[in-house]
C-alpha positions in Angstrom: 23.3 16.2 55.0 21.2 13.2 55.0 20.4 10.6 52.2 17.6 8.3 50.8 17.6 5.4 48.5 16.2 6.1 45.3 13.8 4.1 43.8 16.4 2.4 41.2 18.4 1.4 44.2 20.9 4.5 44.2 21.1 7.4 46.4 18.8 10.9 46.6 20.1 13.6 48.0 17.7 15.7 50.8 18.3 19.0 47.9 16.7 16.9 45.5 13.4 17.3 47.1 14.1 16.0 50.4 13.6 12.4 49.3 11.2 10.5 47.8 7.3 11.1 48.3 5.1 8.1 49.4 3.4 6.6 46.7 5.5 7.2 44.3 7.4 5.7 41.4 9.8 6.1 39.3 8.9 5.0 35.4 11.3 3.5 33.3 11.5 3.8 29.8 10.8 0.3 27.9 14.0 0.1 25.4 12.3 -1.2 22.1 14.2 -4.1 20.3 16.0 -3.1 16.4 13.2 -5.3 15.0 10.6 -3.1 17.0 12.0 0.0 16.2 12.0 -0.4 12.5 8.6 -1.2 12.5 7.7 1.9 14.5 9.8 3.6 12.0 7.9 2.5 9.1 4.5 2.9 10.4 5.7 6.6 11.2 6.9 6.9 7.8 3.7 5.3 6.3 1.5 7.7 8.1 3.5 10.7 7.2 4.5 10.0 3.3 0.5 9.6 3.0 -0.3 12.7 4.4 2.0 14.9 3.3 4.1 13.0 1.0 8.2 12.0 0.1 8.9 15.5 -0.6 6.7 17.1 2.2 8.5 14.6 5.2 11.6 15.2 7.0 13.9 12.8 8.8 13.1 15.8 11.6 9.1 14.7 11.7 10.3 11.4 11.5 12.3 11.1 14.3 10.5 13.4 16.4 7.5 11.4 15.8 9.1 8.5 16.8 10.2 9.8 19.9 13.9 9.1 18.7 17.2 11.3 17.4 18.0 11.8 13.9 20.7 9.1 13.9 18.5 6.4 14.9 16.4 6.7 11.6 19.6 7.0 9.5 20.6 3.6 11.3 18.0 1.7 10.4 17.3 3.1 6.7 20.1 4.9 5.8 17.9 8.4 5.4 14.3 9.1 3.9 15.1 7.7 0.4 15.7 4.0 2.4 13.0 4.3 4.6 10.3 5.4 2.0 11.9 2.7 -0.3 10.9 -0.1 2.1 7.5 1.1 2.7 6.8 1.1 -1.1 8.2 -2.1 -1.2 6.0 -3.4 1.5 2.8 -1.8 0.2 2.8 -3.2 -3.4 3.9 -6.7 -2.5 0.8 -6.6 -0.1 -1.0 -5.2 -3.1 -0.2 -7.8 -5.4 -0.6 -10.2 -2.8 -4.2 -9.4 -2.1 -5.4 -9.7 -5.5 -3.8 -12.9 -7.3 -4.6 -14.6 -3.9 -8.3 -13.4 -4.5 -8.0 -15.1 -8.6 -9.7 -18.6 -6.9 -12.8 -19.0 -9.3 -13.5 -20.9 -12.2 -15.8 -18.6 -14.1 -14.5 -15.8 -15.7 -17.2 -13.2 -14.7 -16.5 -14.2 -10.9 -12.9 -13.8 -11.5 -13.5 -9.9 -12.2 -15.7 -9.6 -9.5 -12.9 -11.0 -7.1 -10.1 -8.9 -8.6 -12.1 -5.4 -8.5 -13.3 -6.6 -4.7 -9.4 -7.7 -3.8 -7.8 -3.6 -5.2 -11.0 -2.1 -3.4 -11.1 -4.0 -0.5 -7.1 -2.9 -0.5 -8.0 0.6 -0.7 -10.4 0.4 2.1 -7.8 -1.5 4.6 -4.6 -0.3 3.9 -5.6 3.4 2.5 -2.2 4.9 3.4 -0.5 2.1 1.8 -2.5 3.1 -1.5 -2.1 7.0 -1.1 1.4 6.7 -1.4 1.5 4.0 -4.2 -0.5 6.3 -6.4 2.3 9.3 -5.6 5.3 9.3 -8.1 8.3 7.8 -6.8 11.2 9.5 -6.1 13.2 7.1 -6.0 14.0 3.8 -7.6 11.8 0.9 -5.8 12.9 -3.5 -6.2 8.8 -3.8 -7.1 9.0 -0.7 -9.7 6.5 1.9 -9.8 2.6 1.6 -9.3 1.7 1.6 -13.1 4.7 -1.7 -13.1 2.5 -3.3 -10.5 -1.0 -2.9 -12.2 1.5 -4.9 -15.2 2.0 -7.6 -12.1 -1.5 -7.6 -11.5 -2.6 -7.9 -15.4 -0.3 -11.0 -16.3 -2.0 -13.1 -13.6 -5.3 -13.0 -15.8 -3.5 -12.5 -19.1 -3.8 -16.5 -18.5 -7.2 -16.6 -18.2 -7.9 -14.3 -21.2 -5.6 -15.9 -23.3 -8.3 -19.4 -22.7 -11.1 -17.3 -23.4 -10.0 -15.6 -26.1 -9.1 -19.3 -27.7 -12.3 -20.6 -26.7 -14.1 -18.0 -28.6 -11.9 -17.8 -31.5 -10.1 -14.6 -30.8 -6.3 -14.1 -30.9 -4.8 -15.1 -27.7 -1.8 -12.9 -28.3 -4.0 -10.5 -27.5 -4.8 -11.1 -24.4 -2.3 -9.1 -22.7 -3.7 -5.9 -24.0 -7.0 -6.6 -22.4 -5.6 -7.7 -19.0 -3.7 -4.1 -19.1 -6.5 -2.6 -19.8 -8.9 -4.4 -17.5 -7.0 -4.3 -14.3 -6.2 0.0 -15.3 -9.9 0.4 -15.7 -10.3 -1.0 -12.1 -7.2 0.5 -10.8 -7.5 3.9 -11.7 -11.6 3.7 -10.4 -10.2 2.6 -7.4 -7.7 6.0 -7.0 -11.3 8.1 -7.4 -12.7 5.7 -4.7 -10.6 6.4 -2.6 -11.5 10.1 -1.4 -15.1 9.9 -2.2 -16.0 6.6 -0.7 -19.3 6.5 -3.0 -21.3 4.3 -4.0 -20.5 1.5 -1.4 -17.9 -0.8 -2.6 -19.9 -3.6 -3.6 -22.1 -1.6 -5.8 -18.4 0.0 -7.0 -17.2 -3.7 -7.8 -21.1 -4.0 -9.5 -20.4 -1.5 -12.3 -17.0 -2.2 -12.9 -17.9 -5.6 -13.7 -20.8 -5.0 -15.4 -18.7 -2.3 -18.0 -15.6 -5.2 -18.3 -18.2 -8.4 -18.9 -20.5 -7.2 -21.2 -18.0 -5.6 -23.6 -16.1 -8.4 -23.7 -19.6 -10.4 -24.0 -19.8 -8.2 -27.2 -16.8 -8.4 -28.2 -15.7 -8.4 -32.0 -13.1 -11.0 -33.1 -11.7 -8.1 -35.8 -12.6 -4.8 -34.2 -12.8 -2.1 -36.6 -12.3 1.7 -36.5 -15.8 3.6 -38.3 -13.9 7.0 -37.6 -11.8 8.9 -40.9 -8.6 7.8 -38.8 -7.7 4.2 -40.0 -3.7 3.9 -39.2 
């Protein structure tokens, strides 16, 4: 029976096809790194927790998107509840990231404007990232959950409020109630923004800013209730 050299340097039998055909090659799989598989892993898991969710996605889909077993995914994150865990993580620190690093302006008006751009400009880049923020966790994340982070967000201007309020002779321990609700007015605009993409998101960033400036331009120093309800 004769033989031929294989391709990888070993030995091909004549039943295996009667050697090897001219031209041709044998591919090798490229063996990924640990470092290069976990991030395959997590942009897998991003893609699918957005689409279908943490309780909709199996370690199955997982893996099989990944082009790896069961037991590789369980090696890197322990199961889904790691895996989704890290991607949370990830997602809200670039989050909070985007938007204090986007707090550079002196006047308070342009501050709002660069907050509102920073979460919609977020939304626009990283929309997977943002689908799955706005899900409930299932499980317990080192960042919190998403209405923790829009707290994260909100103390970075409580600052800044807390100067204007002074200035204007409000009560600057009040400021932290109107950084809440400031940065949840954006943040919940910017969940609707999301799937319907309209207006553009300048004009978006427009209105929001226009609503936030001009009723804190009006603000009262001792808001009072006109309704039968006073306590």
């Amino acid at each position: 029976m004769m033989e031929a050299v294989a391709s990888d340097g070993g030995v091909k039998s004549d039943k295996d096809g009667g050697g090897t055909k001219p031209g041709a090659r044998r591919t090798r799989r490229v063996r990924m790194t640990g470092k290069e598989r976990r991030e395959q892993l997590l942009d897998v898991g991003r893609t699918l927790f957005a689409a279908r969710g943490f309780e909709g996605t199996s370690v199955e889909e997982i893996a099989a998107k990944a082009g790896v077993s069961k037991p590789v995914v369980y090696e890197h994150f322990g199961g889904k509840e790691g895996l989704y865990a890290v991607v949370v993580d990830r997602e809200m620190r670039q989050l909070l990231e985007m938007v204090t690093g986007a707090l550079t302006a002196g006047h308070p008006r342009e501050l709002l404007e660069q907050a509102a751009f920073a979460l919609l400009d977020y939304i626009e880049s990283y929309t997977d990232g943002f689908r799955i923020l706005v899900r409930d966790s299932p499980v317990a994340q080192s960042t919190g959950t998403f209405a923790s982070l829009i707290s994260d967000i909100a103390t970075q201007v409580e600052d800044i409020l807390g100067l204007e309020f002074k200035a204007r002779g409000f009560e600057p321990k009040l400021a932290p109630l109107y950084a809440q609700a400031l940065v949840g007015m954006v943040a919940l605009t910017g969940q609707w923004w999301l799937d319907v993409r309209r207006p553009r998101k300048a004009e978006v960033a427009a209105h929001l800013v226009n609503l936030a400036w001009h009723g804190l331009d009006g603000l009262e120093s001792r808001p009072r209730l006109i309704g039968h309800r006073k306590a």
